[in-house]
C-alpha positions in Angstrom: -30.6 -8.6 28.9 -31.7 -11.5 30.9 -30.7 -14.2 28.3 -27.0 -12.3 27.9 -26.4 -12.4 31.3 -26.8 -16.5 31.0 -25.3 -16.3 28.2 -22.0 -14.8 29.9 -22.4 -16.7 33.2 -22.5 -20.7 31.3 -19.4 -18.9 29.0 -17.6 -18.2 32.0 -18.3 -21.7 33.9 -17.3 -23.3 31.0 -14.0 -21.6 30.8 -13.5 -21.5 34.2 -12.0 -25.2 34.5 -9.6 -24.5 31.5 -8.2 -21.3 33.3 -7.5 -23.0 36.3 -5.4 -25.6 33.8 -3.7 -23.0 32.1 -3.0 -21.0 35.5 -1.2 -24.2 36.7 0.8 -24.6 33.6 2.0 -20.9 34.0 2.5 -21.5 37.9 4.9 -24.5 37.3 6.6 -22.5 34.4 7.5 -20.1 36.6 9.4 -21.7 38.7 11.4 -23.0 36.6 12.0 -19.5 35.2 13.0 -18.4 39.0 15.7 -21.0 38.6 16.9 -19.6 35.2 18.4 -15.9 36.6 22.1 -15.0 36.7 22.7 -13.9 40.0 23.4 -10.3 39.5 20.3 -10.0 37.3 18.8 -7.6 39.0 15.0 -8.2 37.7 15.8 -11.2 40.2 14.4 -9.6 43.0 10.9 -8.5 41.0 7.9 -9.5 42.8 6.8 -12.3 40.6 3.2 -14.2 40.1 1.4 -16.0 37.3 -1.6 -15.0 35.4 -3.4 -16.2 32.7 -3.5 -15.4 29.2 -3.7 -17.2 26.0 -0.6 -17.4 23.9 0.4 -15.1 21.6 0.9 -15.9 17.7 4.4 -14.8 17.0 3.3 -14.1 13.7 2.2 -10.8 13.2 -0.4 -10.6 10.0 0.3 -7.7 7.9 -3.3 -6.7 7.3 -4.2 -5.0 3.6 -4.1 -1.3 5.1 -0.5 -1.7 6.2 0.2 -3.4 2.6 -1.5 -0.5 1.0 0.7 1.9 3.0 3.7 0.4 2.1 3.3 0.9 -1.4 2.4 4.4 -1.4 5.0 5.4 1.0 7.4 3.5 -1.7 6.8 5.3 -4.4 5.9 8.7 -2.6 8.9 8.4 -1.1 11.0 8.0 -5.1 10.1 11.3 -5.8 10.8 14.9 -5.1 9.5 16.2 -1.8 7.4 18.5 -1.5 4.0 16.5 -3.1 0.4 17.9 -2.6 -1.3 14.5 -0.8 -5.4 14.5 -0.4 -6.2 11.2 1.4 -9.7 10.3 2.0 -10.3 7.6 4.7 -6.0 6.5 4.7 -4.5 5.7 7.9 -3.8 8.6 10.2 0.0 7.0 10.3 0.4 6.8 6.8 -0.3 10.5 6.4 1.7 11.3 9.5 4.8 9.8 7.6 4.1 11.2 4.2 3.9 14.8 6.2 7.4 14.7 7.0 8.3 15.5 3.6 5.3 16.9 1.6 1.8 18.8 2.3 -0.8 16.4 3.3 -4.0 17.1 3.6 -6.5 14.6 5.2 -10.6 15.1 4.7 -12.1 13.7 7.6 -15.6 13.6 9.3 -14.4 14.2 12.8 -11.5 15.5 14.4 -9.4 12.4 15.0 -7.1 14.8 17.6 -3.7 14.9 15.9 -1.7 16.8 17.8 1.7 15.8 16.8 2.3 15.5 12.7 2.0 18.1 9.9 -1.1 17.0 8.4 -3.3 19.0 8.1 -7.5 17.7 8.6 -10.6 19.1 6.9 -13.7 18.5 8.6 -15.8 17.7 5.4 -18.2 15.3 3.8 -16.8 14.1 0.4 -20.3 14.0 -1.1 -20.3 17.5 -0.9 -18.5 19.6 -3.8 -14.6 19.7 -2.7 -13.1 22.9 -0.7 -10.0 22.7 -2.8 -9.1 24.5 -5.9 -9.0 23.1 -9.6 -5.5 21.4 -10.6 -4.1 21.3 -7.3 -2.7 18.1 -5.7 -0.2 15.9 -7.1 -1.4 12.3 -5.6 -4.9 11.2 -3.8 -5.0 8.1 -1.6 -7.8 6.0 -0.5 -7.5 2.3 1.1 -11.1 2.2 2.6 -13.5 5.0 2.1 -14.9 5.6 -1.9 -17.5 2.2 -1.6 -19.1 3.5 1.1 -19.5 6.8 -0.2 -23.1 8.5 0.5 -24.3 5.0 2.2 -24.8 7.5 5.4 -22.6 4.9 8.0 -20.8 7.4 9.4 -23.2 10.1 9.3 -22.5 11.2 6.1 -25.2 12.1 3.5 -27.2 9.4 2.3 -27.0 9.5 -1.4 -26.5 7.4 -4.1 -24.9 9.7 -6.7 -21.8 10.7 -4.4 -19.4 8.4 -5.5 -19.8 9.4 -9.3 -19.7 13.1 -7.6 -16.5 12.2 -5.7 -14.9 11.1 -8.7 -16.0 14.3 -11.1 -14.6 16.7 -8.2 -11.3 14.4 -8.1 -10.5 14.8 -11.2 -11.1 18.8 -11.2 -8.6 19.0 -7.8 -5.9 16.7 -9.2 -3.5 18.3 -11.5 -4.0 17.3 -15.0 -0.7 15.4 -15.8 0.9 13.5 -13.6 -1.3 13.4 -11.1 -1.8 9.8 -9.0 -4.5 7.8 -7.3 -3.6 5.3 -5.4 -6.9 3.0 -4.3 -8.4 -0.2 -2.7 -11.6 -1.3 -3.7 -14.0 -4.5 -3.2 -13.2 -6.8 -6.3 -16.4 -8.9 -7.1 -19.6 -8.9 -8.8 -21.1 -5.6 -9.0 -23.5 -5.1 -5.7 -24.6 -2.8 -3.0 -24.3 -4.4 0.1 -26.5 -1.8 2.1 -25.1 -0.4 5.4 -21.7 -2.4 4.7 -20.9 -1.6 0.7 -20.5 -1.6 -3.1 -18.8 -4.0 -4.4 -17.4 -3.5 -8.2 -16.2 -5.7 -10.8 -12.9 -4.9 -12.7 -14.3 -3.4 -16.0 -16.7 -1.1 -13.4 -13.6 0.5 -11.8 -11.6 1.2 -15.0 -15.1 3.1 -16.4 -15.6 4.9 -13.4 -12.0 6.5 -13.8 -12.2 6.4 -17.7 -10.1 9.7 -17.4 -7.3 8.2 -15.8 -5.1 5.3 -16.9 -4.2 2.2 -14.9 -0.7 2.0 -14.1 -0.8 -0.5 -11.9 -2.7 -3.1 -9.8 -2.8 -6.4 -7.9 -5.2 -8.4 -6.0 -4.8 -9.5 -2.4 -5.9 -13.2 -2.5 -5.9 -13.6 1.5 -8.7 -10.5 2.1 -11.2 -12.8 0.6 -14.4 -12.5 2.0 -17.6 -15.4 1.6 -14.6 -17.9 1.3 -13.3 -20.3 3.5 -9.9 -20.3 4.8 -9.1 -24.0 3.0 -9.8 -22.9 -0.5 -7.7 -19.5 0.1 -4.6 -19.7 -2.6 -1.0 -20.3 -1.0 0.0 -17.4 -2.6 -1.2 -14.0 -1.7 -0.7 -11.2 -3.9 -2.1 -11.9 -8.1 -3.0 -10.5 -11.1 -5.9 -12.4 -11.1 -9.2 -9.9 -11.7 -11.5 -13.1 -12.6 -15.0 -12.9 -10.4 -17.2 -14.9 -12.7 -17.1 -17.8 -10.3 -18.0 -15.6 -7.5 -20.8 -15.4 -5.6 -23.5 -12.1 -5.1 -21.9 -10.7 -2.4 -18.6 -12.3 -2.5 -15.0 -9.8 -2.6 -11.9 -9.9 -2.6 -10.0 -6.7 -2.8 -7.8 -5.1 -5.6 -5.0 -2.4 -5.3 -5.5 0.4 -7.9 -2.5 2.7 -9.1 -4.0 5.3 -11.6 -1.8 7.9 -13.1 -2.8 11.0 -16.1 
């Protein structure tokens, strides 16, 4: 506790002289903002001071999890309402959208206090045998939850056999044609990074849901973890499923679309 507190104290000495830079920067550019009102502004008469902050990036990355909700909401949203949605681990906003227009129902571990939209949460662990009944839901999503099945992170059961589990139970609750699961999964070379992951490589995932059929997919070149930011691709979305050049432990991450 000792060493932290040092730690924090030479951090903020350190920093201090560059705040006081930046505070007179933000000082001098306010006065020339003062100058810059129309006269019946009325925000002219605000009590005004400087603070300092670090700039801002104006560009706003859109992360995989809002990729991933785009897509389903897309093609959720080019059918007919009134789908049967199981998400597992999806964003609480996604679900709240796709709840306008069909029945949503969310498995969670905890109650995330949703008070507002029409989904509707079941307090369960996944590596249990689901509460639902056989041929029932028309579409599953699942952005960040199925790898870290039974790894007990959450306070789930710890146990190895859950995911296979999952995926038997999944396919007795989804309907048995046209049913949809839309997925992201760590693309790499198969590995168990304990207390963080699996990771799978491509031919694992198709076995794993060898009673489905891949509709569709693509890989998100920019979520590319264990390499550097200079030997990232320009572009960011590929086809390319290649890990043989990839180290133990290294992922990127793949969007699955499977369909019976």
């Amino acid at each position: 506790m000792r060493l932290l507190q040092l730690f924090k104290k030479s951090i903020n000495l350190f920093l201090h002289p560059l705040r006081l830079v930046e505070l007179y920067k933000a000082k001098k550019l306010l006065k020339r903002y003062k100058t810059l009102f129309y006269a019946n502004n009325p925000l002219r008469y605000f009590e005004m001071r400087a603070v300092c902050l670090s700039r801002e990036d104006p560009v706003e990355f859109f992360d995989h999890y809002t990729v991933f909700s785009y897509w389903v909401a897309e093609f959720v949203n080019g059918l007919n309402n009134g789908k049967r949605v199981l998400d597992v681990g999806g964003k609480k906003l996604l679900n709240a959208i796709l709840s306008l227009n069909n029945e949503v129902t969310s498995v969670v571990l905890a109650d995330c206090g949703d008070k507002i939209s029409k989904v509707r949460y079941v307090i369960h662990d996944i590596s249990n045998k689901l509460l639902f009944p056989d041929n029932y839901f028309d579409i599953f999503t699942s952005p960040s939850t199925l790898h870290l099945c039974g790894l007990g992170r959450y306070g789930d059961i710890l146990n190895p056999n859950a995911l296979v589990d999952f995926i038997k139970e999944l396919d007795r609750v989804m309907k048995k044609e046209n049913s949809h699961l839309f997925l992201i999964l760590p693309l790499g070379r198969n590995h168990l990074l304990f207390n963080l992951h699996f990771i799978f490589d491509f031919n694992t995932i198709i076995n794993l849901f060898s009673g489905w059929h891949l509709e569709d997919y693509f890989v998100d070149e920019f979520v590319h973890f264990g390499k550097r930011e200079e030997q990232k691709p320009k572009e960011r979305f590929s086809k390319n499923i290649s890990t043989n050049d990839f180290k133990l432990g290294e992922y990127k991450i793949v969007y699955l679309h499977f369909r019976r």
